[in-house]
N, C-alpha and C positions, 0 to 999 in steps of 0.2 A: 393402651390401645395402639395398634400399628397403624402404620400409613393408612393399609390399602381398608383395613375395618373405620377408619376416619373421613379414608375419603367416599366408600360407600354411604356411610352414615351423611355426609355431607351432599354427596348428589340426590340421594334419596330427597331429603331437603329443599333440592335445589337452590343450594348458599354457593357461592361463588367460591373457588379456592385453586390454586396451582400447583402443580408439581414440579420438579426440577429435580433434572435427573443426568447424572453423568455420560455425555456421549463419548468423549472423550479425555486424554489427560496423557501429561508427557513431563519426564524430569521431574522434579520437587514436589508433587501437588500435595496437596492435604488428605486426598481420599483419592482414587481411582475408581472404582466402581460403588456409586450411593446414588440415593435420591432422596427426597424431601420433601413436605407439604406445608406448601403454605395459605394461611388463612388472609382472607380481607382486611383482619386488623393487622397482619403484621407478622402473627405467632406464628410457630413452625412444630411440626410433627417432625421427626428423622432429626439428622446432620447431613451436610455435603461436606464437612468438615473442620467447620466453625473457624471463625479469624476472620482479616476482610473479603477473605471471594466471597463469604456467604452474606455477610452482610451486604455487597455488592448484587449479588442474587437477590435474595429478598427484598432488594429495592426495583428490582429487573422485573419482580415476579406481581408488584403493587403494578407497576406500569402497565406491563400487561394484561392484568384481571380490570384497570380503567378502561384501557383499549379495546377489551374483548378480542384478544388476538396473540395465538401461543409466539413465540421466536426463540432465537438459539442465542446463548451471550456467552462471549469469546473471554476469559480473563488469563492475565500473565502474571506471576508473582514475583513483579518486579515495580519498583517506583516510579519508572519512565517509561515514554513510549508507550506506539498503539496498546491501548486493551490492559495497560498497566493498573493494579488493581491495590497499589500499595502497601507491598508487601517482600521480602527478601529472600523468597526462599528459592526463586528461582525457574521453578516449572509453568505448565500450563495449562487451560481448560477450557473445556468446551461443553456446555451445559444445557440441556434443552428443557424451556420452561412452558407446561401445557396448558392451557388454560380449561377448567372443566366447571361443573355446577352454573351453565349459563343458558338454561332450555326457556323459549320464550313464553310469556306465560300472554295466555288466551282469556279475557276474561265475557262471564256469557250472561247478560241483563231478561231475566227471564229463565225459566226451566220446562219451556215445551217441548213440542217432540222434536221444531227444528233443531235448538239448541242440544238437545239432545244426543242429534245424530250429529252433531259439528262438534259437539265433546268426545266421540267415540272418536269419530277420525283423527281428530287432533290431536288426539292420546298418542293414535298410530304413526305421526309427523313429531314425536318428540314437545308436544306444548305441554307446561304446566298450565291446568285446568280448576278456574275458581269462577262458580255459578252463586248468583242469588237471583231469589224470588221472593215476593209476600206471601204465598201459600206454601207454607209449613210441609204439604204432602208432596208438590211438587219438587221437592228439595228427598226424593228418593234416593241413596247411594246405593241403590240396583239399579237404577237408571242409567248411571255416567262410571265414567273409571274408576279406578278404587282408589287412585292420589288426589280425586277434585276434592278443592275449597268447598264446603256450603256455607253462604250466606244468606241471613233470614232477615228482614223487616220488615215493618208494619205498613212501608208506602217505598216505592221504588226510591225515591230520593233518599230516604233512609241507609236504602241497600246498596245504593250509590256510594253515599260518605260514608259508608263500612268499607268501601275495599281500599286498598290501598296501591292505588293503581299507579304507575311509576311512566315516566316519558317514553318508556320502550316496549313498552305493553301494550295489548291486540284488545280490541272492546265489539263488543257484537249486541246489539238490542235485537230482542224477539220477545216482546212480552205478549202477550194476551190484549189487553187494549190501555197500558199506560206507556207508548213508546214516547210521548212526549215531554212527558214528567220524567221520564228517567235520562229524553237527548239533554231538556233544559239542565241538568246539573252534572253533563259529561260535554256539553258542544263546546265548552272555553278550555278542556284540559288536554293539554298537550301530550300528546300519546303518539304510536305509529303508524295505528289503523283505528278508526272508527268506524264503523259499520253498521248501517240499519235495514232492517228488514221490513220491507215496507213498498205497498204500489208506488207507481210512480207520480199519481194524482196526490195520495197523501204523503210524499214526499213534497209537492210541489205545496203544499197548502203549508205541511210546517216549518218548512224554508221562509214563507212569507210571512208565516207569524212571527218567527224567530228576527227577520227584519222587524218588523214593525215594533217588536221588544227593543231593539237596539243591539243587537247581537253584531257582532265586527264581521265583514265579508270574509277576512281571513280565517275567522273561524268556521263559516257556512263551508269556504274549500275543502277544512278538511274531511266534510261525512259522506262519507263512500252512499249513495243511496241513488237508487235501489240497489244493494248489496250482490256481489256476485259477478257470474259470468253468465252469457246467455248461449244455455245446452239443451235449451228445452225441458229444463226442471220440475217435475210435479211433485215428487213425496219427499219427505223431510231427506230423506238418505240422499238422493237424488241433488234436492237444494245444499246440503248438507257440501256436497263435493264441490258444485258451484263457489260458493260462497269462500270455503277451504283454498278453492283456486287460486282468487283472489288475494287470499290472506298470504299465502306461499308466494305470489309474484310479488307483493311487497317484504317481505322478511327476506325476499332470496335477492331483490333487485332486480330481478329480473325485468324485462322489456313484453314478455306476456307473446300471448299467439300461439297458432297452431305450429308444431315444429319443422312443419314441410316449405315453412315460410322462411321459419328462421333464416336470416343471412342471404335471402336469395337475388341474385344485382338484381336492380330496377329493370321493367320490363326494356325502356329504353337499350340499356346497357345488352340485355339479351338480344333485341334484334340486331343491333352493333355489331356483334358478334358474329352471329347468324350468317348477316351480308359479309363482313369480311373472310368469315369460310367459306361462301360460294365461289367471293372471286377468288382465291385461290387453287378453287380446285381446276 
């Protein structure tokens, strides 16, 4: 199998893996023009040229796939000194390692038509996409993208401790009429987003039951509810983009708002302004 049929096979998947790939090289080096794939345990597709830069690489390239964040690593083949990589032979390298297989995964408690439309788009924003439901038909792959998860049980909690939902992963309730049974066994796990779809009365009502269980306030903080943005949303496609919005200003960091706003000084600041150009003129 080559690199590039491994590392398809691997994004497809969406399993984490790096490349590293010769930017540069001067004098002695082992290779001049290579690249290389590396996997999350360690293994490697290719050569950059075997000895210690590569083993120095592949230590470069685990860092990186933790951090979720490609960089370039400088090594010299020599024993001392900056970027020394311990080795004799004298030359240099400059290696750029990428980091890929890391699309974030959306996951969608229910299979109605909101969730529906929030799996379609989010196909289109790069999310890997895993639904369940307790109804067997609602769990349609004509429905959603052709990469989603389907997940099936007998009771939403069920469907719950089927996924295997990680600290970095996006969670969205839209069920039918079990949104409580499926918050109570997601509202303590630490995730990015939590979100539920839900009026703001019966947010307020399961908020206070979820007190009255004993539920920690830091955990109440973190459920997005009522889910979304407010664009004046009626049809799923519509909430659909809402809700997306939200999900996209948390993954992106983002500060949110209209972009006419963005950055714009305080009105203060503005009049400041204002008056100091008239007296100048």
């Amino acid at each position: 199998m080559t690199i590039f049929e491994e590392a398809a096979r691997l994004e497809k998947q969406n399993r984490p893996f790096a490349l590293a790939q010769i930017v540069d090289s001067r004098g002695s080096a082992p290779r001049h023009s290579a690249r290389m794939l590396i996997h999350e345990d360690g293994s490697i597709v290719g050569t950059i040229g075997g000895g210690m830069v590569e083993r120095k690489v592949i230590d470069e390239a685990l860092q990186a796939l933790r951090a979720k964040a490609s960089r370039l690593f400088h090594a010299r083949m020599a024993r001392q000194g900056s970027d020394a990589v311990g080795s004799d032979c004298g030359g240099a390298m400059s290696i750029y390692i990428s980091v890929h297989g890391l699309r974030p995964k959306l996951w969608l408690v229910g299979a109605g038509h909101v969730n529906r439309a929030v799996a379609r788009i989010a196909a289109l924003v790069d999310f890997e996409i895993a639904v369940g439901d307790i109804y067997q038909e609602s769990l349609s792959p004509d429905a959603f993208p052709a990469s989603t998860q389907f997940i099936h049980g007998a009771s939403f909690a069920e469907v719950v401790n089927s996924m295997a939902i990680c600290r970095e992963d996006f969670v969205l309730i839209a069920t039918n009429n079990q949104d409580r049974e499926a918050l109570d066994n997601l509202i303590t796990r630490p995730v990015a987003w939590l979100g539920l779809l839900a009026s703001r009365r019966k947010v307020q009502v399961f908020l206070q039951q979820l007190r009255e269980n004993g539920a920690a306030q830091a955990d109440l903080n973190r459920l997005r509810a009522p889910v979304g943005y407010d664009i004046g949303a009626e049809t799923p496609d519509e909430i659909a983009v809402s809700i997306l919005a939200e999900v996209l200003q948390v993954k992106n960091r983002a500060a949110g708002g209209l972009m006419t706003q963005v950055n714009k000084p305080p009105q203060r600041a503005e009049r400041q302004l204002r008056e100091a150009q008239s007296s100048d003129a």
